[in-house]
C-alpha positions in Angstrom: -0.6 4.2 -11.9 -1.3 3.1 -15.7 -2.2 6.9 -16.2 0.8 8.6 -14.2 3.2 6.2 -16.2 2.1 6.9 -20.0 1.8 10.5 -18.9 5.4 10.0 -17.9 6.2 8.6 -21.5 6.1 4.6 -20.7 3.8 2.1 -21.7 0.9 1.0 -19.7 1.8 -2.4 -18.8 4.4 -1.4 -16.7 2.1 -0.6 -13.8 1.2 -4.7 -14.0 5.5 -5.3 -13.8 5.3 -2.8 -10.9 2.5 -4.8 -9.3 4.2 -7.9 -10.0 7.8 -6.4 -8.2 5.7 -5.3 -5.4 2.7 -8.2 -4.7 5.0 -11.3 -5.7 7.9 -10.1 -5.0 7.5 -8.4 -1.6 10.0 -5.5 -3.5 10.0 -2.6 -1.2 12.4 -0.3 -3.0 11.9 0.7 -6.8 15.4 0.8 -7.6 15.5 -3.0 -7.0 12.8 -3.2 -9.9 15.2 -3.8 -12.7 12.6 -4.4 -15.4 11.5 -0.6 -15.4 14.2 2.3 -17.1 16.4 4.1 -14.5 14.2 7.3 -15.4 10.6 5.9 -14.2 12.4 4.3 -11.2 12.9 8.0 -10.5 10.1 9.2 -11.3 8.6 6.4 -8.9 10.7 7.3 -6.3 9.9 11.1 -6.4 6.0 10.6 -6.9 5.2 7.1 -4.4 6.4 5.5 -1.3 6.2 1.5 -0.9 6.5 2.3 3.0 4.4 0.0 5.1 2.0 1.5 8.0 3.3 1.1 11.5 0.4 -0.4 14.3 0.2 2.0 16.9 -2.2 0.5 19.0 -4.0 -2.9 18.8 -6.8 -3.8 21.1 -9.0 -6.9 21.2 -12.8 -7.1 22.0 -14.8 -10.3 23.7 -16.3 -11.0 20.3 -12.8 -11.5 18.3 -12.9 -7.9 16.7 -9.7 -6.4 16.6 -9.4 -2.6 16.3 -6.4 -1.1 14.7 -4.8 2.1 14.8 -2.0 2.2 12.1 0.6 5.3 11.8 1.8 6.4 8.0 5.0 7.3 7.4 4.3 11.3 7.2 2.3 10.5 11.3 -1.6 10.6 9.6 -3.0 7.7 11.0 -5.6 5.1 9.8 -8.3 3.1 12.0 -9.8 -0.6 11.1 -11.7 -2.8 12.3 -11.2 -6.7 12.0 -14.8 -8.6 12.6 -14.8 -11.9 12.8 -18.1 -14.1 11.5 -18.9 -17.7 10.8 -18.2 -17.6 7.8 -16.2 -14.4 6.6 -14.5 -12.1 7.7 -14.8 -7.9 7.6 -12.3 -5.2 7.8 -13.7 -1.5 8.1 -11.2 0.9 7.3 -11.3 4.4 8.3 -9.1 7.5 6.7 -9.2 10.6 6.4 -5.3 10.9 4.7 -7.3 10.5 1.3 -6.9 7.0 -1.6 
């Protein structure tokens, strides 16, 4: 994101104030981020999506593991697992709709 913004004539930081909008703030629209120039809002806008993934399917095993199936907004879909332990918990992720 760092790169993508100075390539876009901004300074690096702003990818921490875009973080910031989206982590702490639970922002889920760039025009509400206010802190960033009207320009890299729409440059945001055109490039990423802040859309969550929808669960499709949700199924749980005898051992507590709980298998996912997630739906992105453009229908490519995502598995995980959730595992359980004593004392930590896993999550396996599988995509194949790329980073």
């Amino acid at each position: 994101l760092q790169e993508a913004l100075v390539s876009w004539g901004s300074q690096p930081y702003r990818a921490y104030q875009i973080f910031n909008w989206v982590y702490h703030h639970g922002v889920k629209d760039f025009d509400a981020m206010t802190n960033l120039s009207k320009a890299v809002r729409a440059r945001l806008k055109a490039t990423y999506t802040l859309a969550l993934p929808r669960i499709r399917e949700k199924s749980v095993s005898g051992d507590g593991s709980i298998k996912y199936l997630f739906e992105l907004e453009d229908g490519a879909e995502i598995e995980s697992v959730w595992m359980p332990a004593e004392d930590r918990y896993t999550l396996c992720l599988s995509t194949q709709v790329g980073c």
